[in-house]
C-alpha angles and dihedrals in degrees: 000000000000122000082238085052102048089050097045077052091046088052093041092049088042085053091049097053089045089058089045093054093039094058101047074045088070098033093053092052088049086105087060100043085047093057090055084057090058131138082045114097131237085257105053090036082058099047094050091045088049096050097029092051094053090056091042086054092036092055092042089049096048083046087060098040091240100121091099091053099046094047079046087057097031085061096067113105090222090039095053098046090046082056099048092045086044085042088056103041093052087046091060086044094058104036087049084048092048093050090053097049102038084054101050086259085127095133091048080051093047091041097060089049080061106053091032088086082054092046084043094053085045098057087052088058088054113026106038090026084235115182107239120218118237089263103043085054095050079047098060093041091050084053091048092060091042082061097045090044085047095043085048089045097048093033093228134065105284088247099182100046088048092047092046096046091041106045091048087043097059094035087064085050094054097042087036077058091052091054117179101342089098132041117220101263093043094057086051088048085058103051108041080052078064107047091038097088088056099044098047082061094049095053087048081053097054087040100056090048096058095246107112120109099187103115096009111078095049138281098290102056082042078066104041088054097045080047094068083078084063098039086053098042097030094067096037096052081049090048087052091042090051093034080066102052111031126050120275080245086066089047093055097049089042084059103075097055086085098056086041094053093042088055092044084048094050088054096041091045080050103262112156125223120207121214095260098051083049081052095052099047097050079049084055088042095049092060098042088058088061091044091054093042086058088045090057099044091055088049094053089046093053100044089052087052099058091043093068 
């Protein structure tokens, strides 16, 4: 490779980064943009992100000329019910989030953002019958304790953080399974088609009980709510940018800034941490050190590798 080449590499792979980080920027701030929303309900927040997400993709999409092509791909039987699984599980992923979040439960939100890289290696383990290294598998056993610490601590199963690390899981398992048939905001375009119906309802539902607040708490907070299609859309365009550009070993450090900033958002927003909890999250840290350790090791395999 030339020495023009290699910088031009060098820039590509900087901007990368800079998209990357840019995207977990805005997911990590999402407590504080979800309190602006308020006194909207997790509900109604839902059923506006769902329907102002799909026109935010639709118009992206028309801008690019790829409408033909994604109603070509929508059309096939496999594609379509991929979509609509991958539609429902990040549903549940969002309207969990938005009830955490909407009831001062920021650090169980930010907490399941947190275990979901180790559910994640762990689907892998069971699903794709995937072989773990020595340290993804300390990882996930170190995760597994951290659960048990948290579920002693709160009495109860820590249902959000389960739910959260679980449903997005599950969700990358199911997109990781449509490969490249679909380009990321195609496959958002599918599956908020797919929600829309329901959530249209939904939104009638919250109207006809009084409880809507789109339209009726002044233009501002009409606009904050129609924003959530471009906070959903705006982060995900700049993770493909950057997905295209770094290593998937940068990608899966980048990923825990979110989970970071969202923590960082629940103390600064008051929310109070007992012992236990602080117990039970150095206990999750702890794990995600060796993961990214493992992460890292691999990287720097791999990158020896393709030097010689």
């Amino acid at each position: 490779m030339t020495v023009g080449g290699a910088d031009a590499e060098e820039r590509e792979r900087a901007r990368g980064v800079v998209f990357g980080l840019a995207a977990y920027l805005i997911w990590g701030s999402f407590p504080l943009y979800i309190r602006a929303l308020q006194p909207a309900g997790a509900v109604e927040i839902l059923g506006q992100r769902i329907l102002w997400s799909g026109l935010c993709c639709l118009v992206v999409l028309a801008a690019g000329r790829g409408l033909t092509d994604f109603w070509v791909t929508m059309r096939r039987p496999r594609t379509l019910g991929a979509v609509t699984l991958a539609g429902l599980l990040i549903s549940v992923n969002w309207i969990v989030y938005l009830i955490a979040v909407t009831t001062g439960r920021i650090t169980e939100a930010a907490l399941g953002y947190f275990l979901n890289p180790l559910v994640s290696v762990g689907l892998g383990l069971i699903v794709l019958r995937e072989r773990l290294r020595p340290l993804q598998a300390t990882a996930v056993a170190i995760g597994a304790v951290a659960a048990v610490v948290l579920a002693v601590e709160a009495h109860a199963v820590p249902v959000i953080p389960l739910l959260l690390a679980f449903s997005f899981g599950t969700y990358g398992l199911v997109k990781n399974r449509l490969g490249g048939r679909l380009t990321a905001v195609q496959s958002l375009t599918g599956e908020t088609a797919v929600l829309a119906p329901a959530a249209a309802v939904v939104l009638a539902v919250v109207g006809t009980q009084g409880t809507a607040t789109f339209g009726g708490y002044g233009g501002l907070h009409a606009v904050l709510l129609a924003s959530t299609g471009l906070m959903t859309a705006v982060p995900l365009l700049l993770f493909a940018a950057a997905a295209r550009r770094v290593t998937l070993v940068t990608v899966g450090l980048l990923q825990f800034v979110a989970p970071v900033l969202q923590f960082l958002c629940a103390l600064a927003l008051g929310e109070r941490l007992s012992a236990g909890r602080w117990v039970g999250f150095g206990i999750v840290w702890l794990a995600l050190a060796v993961l990214v350790l493992d992460i890292t090791r691999q990287g720097l395999r791999a990158r020896a590798v393709i030097d010689r």
